[in-house]
C-alpha beads as a LAMMPS data file, in Angstrom:
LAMMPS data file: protein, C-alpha beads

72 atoms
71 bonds

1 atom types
1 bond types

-500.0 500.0 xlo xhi
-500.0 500.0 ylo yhi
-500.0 500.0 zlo zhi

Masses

1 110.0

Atoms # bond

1 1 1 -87.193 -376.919 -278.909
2 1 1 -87.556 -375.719 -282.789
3 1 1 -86.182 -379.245 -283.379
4 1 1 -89.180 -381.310 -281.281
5 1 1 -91.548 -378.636 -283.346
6 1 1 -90.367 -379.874 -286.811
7 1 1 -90.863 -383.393 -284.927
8 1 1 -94.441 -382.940 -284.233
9 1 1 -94.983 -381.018 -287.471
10 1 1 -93.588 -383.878 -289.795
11 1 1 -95.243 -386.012 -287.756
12 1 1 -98.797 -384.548 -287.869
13 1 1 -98.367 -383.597 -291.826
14 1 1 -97.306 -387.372 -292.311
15 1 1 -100.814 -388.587 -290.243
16 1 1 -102.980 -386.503 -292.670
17 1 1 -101.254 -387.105 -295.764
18 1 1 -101.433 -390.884 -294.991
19 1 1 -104.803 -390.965 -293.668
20 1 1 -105.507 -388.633 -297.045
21 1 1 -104.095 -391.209 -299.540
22 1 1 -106.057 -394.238 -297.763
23 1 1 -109.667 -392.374 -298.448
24 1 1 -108.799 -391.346 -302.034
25 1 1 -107.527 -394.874 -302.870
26 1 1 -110.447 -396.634 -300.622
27 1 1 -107.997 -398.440 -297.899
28 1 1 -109.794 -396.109 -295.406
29 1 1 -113.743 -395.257 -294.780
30 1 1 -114.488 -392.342 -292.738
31 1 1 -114.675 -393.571 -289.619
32 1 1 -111.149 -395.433 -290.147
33 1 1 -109.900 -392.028 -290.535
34 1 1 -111.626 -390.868 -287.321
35 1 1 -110.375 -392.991 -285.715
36 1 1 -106.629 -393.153 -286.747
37 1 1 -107.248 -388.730 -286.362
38 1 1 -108.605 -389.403 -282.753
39 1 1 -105.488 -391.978 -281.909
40 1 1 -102.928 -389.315 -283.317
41 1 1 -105.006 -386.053 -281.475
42 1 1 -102.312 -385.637 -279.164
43 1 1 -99.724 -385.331 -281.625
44 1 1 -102.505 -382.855 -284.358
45 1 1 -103.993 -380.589 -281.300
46 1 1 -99.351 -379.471 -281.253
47 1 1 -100.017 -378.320 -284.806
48 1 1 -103.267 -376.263 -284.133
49 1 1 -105.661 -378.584 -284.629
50 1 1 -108.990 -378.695 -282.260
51 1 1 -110.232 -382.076 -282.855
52 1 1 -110.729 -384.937 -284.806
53 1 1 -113.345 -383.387 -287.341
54 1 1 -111.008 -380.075 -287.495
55 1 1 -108.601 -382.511 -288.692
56 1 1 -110.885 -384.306 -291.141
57 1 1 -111.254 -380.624 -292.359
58 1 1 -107.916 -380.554 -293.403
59 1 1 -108.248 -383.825 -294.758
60 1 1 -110.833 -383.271 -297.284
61 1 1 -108.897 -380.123 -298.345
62 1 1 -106.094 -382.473 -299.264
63 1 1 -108.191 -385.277 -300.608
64 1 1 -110.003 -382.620 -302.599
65 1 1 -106.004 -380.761 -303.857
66 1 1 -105.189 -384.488 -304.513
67 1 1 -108.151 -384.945 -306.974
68 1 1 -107.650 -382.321 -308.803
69 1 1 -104.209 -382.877 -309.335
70 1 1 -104.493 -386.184 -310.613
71 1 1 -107.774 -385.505 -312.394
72 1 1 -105.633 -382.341 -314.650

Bonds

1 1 1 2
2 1 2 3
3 1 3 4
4 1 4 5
5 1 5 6
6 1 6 7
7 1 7 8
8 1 8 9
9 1 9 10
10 1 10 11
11 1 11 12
12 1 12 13
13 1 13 14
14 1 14 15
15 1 15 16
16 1 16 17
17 1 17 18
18 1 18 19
19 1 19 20
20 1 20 21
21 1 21 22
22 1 22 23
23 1 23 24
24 1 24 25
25 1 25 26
26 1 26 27
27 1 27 28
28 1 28 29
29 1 29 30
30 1 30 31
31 1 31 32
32 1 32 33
33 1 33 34
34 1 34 35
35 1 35 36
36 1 36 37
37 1 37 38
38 1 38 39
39 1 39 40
40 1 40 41
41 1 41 42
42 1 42 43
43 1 43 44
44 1 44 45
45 1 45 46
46 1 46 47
47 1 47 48
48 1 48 49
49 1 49 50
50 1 50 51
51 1 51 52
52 1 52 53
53 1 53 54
54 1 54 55
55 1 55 56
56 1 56 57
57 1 57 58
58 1 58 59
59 1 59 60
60 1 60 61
61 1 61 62
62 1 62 63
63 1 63 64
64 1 64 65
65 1 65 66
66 1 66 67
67 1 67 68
68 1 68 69
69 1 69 70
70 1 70 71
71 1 71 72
């Protein structure tokens, strides 16, 4: 079972991080990414996630890291 986890987990980091990188670079609007977060939900409510806008949460958090990072 700890094997499907990791699964889900690389999964659901690999949605975020993917749907992160489209806003920054502009591939994406918001409601792209609402709607690839509300395709995937089944996959993000396994890692904790409520709902699409919990995820979008995360997202900004990420989008936010990722500006600072290459903004240093």
């Amino acid at each position: 079972m700890g094997a499907v986890k990791n699964m889900y987990m690389d999964d659901a980091e690999s949605i975020l991080s993917v749907t992160a990188n489209k806003l920054m670079d502009g591939e994406f609007s918001e409601d792209d990414a609402l709607k690839v977060l509300e395709k995937n939900l089944e996959i993000l409510t396994l890692i904790g996630l409520e709902d699409k806008y919990d995820a979008l949460a995360v997202i900004y958090e990420m989008t936010d890291q990722l500006f600072k990072d290459i903004n240093a």
